[in-house]
C-alpha positions, 0 to 999 in steps of 0.5 A: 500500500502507498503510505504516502499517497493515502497520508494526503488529503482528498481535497488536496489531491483534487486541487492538485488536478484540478490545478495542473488542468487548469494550467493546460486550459491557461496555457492551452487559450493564452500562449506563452510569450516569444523568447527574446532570441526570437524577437531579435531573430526577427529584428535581424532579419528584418534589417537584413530584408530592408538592406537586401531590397535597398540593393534594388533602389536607386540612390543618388549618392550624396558625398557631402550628406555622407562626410557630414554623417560622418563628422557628426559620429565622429563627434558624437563619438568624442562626446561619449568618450568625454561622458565614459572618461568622467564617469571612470573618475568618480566610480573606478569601474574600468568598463567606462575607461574602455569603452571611452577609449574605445569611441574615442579612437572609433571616432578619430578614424571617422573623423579622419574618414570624413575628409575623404567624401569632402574631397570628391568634388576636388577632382581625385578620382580614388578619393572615395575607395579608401571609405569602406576600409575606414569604415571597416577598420572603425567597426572593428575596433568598436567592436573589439573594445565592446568585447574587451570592456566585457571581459576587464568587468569580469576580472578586473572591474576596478581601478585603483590608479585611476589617473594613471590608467586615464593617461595611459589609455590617451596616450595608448589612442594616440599610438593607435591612431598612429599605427592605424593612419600608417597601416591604412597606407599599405592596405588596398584602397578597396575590399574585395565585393561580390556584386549579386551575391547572398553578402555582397561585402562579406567581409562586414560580417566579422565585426558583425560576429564580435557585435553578436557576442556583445549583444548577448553579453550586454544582454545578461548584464541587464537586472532589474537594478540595472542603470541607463548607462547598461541599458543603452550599451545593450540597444547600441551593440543591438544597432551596431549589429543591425549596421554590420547586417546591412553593411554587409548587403552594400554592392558599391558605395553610397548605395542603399544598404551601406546608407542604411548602415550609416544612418544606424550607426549615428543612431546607436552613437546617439543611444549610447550618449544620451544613456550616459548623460542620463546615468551620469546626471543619476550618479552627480545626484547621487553624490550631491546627495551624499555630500549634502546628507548623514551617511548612517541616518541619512538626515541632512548634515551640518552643511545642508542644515547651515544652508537651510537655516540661511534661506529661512532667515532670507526668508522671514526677514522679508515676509516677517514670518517666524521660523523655529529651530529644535535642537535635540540630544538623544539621552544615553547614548554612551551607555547603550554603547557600553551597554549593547554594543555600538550596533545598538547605539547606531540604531538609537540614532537610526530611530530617532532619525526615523522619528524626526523624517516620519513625523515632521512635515515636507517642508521642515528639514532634519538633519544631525550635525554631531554624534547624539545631535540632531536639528529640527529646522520649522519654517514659519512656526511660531514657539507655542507650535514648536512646543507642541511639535517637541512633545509630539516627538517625545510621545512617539519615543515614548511609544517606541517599544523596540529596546532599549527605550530613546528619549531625547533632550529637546531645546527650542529657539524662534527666529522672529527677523529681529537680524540674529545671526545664525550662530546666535540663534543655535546658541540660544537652542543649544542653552535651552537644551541644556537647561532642558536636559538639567530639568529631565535629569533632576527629575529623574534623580528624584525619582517617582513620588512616594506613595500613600498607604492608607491604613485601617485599623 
């Protein structure tokens, strides 16, 4: 006899069928949804199409629209690298590093490529030949590099002489762009083609190969966390491939296919700036945040509080509404370091913190500006309501059931415009608190009042 079997309940058993038939008719009425490789399957072979059916329409070709697409990459290029290079100083990761070089240098050669298709109308005949290995030759170092930037994240993600590696990879771009300008020279002037062929210029399918790798690797950096930087790296290695594809239909220059590769070239050029501006905005609010707040309560700190302080005393000075200002001590925090430990005495703070954040309005700023200091600062609040505001916050301490139990020292002090300065007005918060904590001590040292039995006899 099957034990196991017998030991589940009826309905359990039932529900179980019930479910997995349910999940067929699911499944059976609503499809599962496409792979992503079939829906870039699909992108693919819809350049591929285009760029084969472009082979057939005549084009008039435009050398000057050309050599300006190619200057506009070119600067977009630089941009880029500017963009990656500025990034790389402030978070060290060494992908931004590579893939800067790696625009810059691609853009250089675009750049340099430009002036061929401006010297058509100068009357040299063989001007314009030299274009497809330009190009090819700017594809694959982009390419590379993309791949290049993959693998450095991997093993080595960080730098730790960041200036150094800045200098060393300029100065490794302009040995390159050396080398490369020097080897161009004793390269044919044209690749082979193979007009009326399936890949006309097949030779564009190997930077398209690298692009691919890039393309999936890109992809598998993608989280749900991942920044705009991640993402228009992924789009663009995707539009760099589709370039590569239609590129590769392209008979004779300047005809359809290799205009379409060019048009999404510039496009990817632009994804990829207009991510990096994006995550670079990101990470200078980020730091502008950092620099301006506490990093364990995440209050603002003695700078931004300085700072407030100021504007609401702009401020009342010309409207003439007062504003007040709570500075507050959290009573004990020596002993419950001693006492707990010091991950207890950061989660003292943290709750206090928490308080003052949760409790206060939008437009009243908190902030600590020393170890078991904290500041509250009241736009247009008179003293009677930053009273109240106080024993509001003592309640809620005092509700507080998490262990051990806060309390705090609280000193209010009132701007009224009367042309006090700051550190005045600080001061006079400061005493108060003072004099608040000498009032709660010698309460508590008298301890509860007795009390009275009354006896019968």
């Amino acid at each position: 006899m099957d034990w196991t079997r017998r030991s589940l309940p009826r309905s359990r058993l039932a529900g179980s069928k019930s479910g997995s038939v349910g999940g067929k008719l699911r499944s059976a009425s609503h499809p599962a949804p496409a792979s992503p490789f079939l829906y870039h399957l699909a992108g693919f072979t819809a350049i591929f199409a285009v760029a084969a059916w472009l082979r057939h329409v005549p084009i008039s070709p435009d050398p000057v629209l050309h050599g300006y697409l190619h200057v506009v990459t070119g600067l977009l290029a630089f941009v880029f690298a500017a963009v990656t290079l500025v990034r790389f100083q402030g978070t060290q990761d060494r992908i931004s590093l590579i893939l800067g070089a790696g625009f810059l240098l691609s853009g250089t050669v675009l750049s340099a490529s430009s002036v061929l298709f401006f010297q058509f109308f100068r009357d040299v005949p063989l001007s314009l030949s030299w274009v497809p290995v330009a190009w090819w030759v700017s594809r694959m170092l982009l390419a590379i590099l993309l791949v290049v930037a993959l693998l450095v994240e991997r093993f080595l993600p960080r730098s730790g002489h960041p200036r150094v590696e800045l200098a060393g990879a300029l100065l490794t771009v302009v040995g390159l762009t050396y080398g490369i300008s020097a080897v161009l020279r004793h390269l044919p002037s044209d690749v082979s083609r193979h007009p009326g062929a399936v890949f006309p210029s097949p030779q564009q399918l190997v930077p398209a190969g690298l692009f691919l790798i890039a393309v999936v690797a890109y992809r598998r950096r993608l989280t749900p966390e991942a920044s705009p930087f991640d993402h228009t790296l992924y789009i663009a290695a995707w539009l760099n491939l589709a370039a590569q594809l239609a590129a590769c239909q392209s008979e004779r220059m300047l005809d359809g296919p290799f205009t379409l590769a060019v048009t999404l070239k510039v496009t990817s050029y632009v994804v990829a700036l207009g991510g990096a501006l994006l995550d670079n905005s990101r990470l200078f609010e980020q730091v502008r945040h950092l620099a301006s707040s506490d990093p364990l309560t995440g209050l603002a700190n003695y700078r931004r509080l300085l700072d407030a302080l100021e504007n609401e005393t702009e401020r009342t000075n010309r409207n003439g509404r007062p504003f007040a200002v709570l500075l507050l001590d959290l009573d004990g925090l020596k002993k419950i370091n001693d006492t707990h430990g010091h991950v207890v005495g950061s989660r003292a703070l943290c709750r206090l913190a928490d308080i003052l954040r949760i409790h206060c309005r939008a437009i009243d700023t908190a902030a600590r500006y020393g170890g078991d200091e904290f500041a509250l600062v009241l736009p247009e609040t008179q003293e009677e309501e930053a009273r109240r505001v106080a024993d509001r916050i003592r309640e809620v301490m005092a509700q507080d059931s998490e262990q051990p139990p806060i309390g705090a020292s609280i000193g209010i002090s009132v701007y009224d415009g009367d042309g006090e300065r700051i550190e005045k007005l600080l001061s006079e918060a400061d005493a108060n608190l003072y004099a608040d904590k000498a009032r709660r001590a010698k309460r508590i040292a008298s301890g509860p009042p007795p009390r009275h039995h009354n006896s019968k006899a």
